[in-house]
N, C-alpha and C positions, 0 to 999 in steps of 0.2 A: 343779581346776587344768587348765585348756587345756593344749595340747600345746605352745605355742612357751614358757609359763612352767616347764612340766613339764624339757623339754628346756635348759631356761637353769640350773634347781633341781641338774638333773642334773650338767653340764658344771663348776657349781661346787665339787659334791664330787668333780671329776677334778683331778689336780696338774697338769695343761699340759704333761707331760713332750715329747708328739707325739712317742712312743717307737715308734707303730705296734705295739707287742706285743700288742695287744689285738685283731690283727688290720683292722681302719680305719686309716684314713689320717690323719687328726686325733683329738683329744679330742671335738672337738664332732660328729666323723661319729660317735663311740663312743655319745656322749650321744644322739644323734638315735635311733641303733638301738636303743638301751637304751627309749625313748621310746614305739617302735616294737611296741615286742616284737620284735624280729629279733636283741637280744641278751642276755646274760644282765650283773648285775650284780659277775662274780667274774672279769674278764678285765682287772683291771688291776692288773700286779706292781707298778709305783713306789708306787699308791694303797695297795696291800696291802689287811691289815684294818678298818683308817679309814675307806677308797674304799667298801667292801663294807658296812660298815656304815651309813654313810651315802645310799649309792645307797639301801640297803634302808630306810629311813626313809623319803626319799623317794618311793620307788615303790609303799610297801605289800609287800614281796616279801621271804620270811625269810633272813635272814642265812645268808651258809655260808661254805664257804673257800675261797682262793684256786686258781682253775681251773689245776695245772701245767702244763697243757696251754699258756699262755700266758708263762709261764717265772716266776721267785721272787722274792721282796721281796729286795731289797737297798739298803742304804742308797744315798743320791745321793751319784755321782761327779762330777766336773768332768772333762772332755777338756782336754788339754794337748800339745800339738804339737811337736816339736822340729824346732827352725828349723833347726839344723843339716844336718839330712837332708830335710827339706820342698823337694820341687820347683817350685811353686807353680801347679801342675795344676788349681787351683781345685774340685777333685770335691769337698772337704768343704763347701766354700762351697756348691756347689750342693744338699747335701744337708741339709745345717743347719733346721732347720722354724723358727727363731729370729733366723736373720741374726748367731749369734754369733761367726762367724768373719768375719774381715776380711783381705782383703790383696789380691794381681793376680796375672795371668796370668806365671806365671817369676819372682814374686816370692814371698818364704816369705810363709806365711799365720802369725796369731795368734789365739788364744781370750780375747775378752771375757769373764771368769769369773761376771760378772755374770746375764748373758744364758745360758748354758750351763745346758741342763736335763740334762744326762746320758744325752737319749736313746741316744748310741750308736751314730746312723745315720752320722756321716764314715766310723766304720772303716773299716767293709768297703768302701767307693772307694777309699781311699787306694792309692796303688798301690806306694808303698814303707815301709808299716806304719809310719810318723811319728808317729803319735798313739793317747797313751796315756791312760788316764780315771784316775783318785787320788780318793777318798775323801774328802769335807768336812770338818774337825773340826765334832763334833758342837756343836752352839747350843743350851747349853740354855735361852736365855729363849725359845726357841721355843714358846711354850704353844697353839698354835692347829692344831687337826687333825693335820699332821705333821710329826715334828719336820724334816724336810730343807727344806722348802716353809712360805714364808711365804704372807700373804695380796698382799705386791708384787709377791712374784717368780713367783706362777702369774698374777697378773693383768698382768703384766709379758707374760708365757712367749705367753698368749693373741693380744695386743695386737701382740708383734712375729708374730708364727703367722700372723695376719689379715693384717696390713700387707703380707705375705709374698707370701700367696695371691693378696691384690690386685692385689700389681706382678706377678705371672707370669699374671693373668688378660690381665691390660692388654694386657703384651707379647705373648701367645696374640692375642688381640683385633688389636693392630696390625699382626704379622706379617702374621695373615688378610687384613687391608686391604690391605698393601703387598701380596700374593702376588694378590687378586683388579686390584689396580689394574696389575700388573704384565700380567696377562692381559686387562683393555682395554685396555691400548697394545698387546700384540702383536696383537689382534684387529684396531685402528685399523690398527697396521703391516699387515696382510694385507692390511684393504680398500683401505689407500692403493693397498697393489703392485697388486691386482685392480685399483682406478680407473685405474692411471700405464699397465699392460699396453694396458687396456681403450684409450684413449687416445689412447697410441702405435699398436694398431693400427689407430683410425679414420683418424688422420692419417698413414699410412700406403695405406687404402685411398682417402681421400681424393686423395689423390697418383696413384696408378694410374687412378682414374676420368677414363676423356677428358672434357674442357672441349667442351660442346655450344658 
């Protein structure tokens, strides 16, 4: 198995949660180091023993248990916000790895439940403790890997993750532009002033030179 199959093999037995507990920034940086050798297969509490066991099929690498060091299985919550006290500060939005928060600036935000992996990352912005996570009823036709996490809703979880990284590369990207294009007009502005000074004072010394 090459390394970009290896790494795709991998990222599959991850749930999408883009919890960052595992220390990475995404599932797919997880995958990539796991890949790598720069991580081990037991740093993901939502995957739990499922994640661990499977990475380890995977990789060739013997099963073990979940690293505490990275914190505990716990079933999947959903986040839920109470609009009543919601400022609409947008920090959850910004922190969302999903897009599943929707709303404006000064306006209360809401949780698409759909889209909510439970990572956990709005809390801690929130700056008036507005939102609270709650516990799924459990599914049991869920037969596939783990009972919280279907096969739509990590390939879902993936899909908005990506979309995500995209539009914030872009705007990264255009900023850059505007901010470099921003500094050849001031530089044009200089040279104009330099050409207008320059100019003024030929016409200038112009004027003072006696006419032979």
């Amino acid at each position: 198995m090459n390394r970009d199959d290896k790494i795709k093999a991998i990222d599959e037995w991850l749930p999408q949660t883009q919890c960052t507990q595992c220390s990475y920034p995404r599932c797919h940086d997880y995958a990539v180091a796991i890949a790598d050798g720069d991580a081990d297969i037991n740093q993901c509490p939502p995957g739990g023993d499922v994640t661990i066991r499977g990475l380890a099929s995977v990789t060739g690498k013997i099963g073990k248990k979940l690293n505490p060091q990275y914190g505990e299985h716990k079933p999947k919550r959903v986040a839920v916000i109470d609009e009543t006290v919601c400022i609409g500060c947008v920090m959850c939005i910004k922190a969302c790895p999903t897009d599943a928060i929707v709303g404006a600036a000064k306006l209360m935000h809401t949780v698409i439940e759909k889209d909510c992996t439970g990572c956990e990352l709005c809390i801690e912005p929130c700056p008036v403790d507005c939102i609270d996570l709650l516990e799924q009823p459990h599914n049991s036709e869920l037969t596939w890997r783990w009972d919280d996490y279907s096969p739509d809703a990590t390939a879902r979880a993936r899909k908005l993750t990506n979309a995500k990284l995209e539009r914030e590369a872009k705007r990264r990207q255009d900023k850059s532009s505007m901010s470099k294009l921003k500094e050849l007009r001031r530089e044009k502005g200089r040279d104009q002033i330099k050409s207008d000074i320059a100019a003024a004072l030929e016409r200038v010394k112009q004027r003072n030179t006696p006419s032979s």
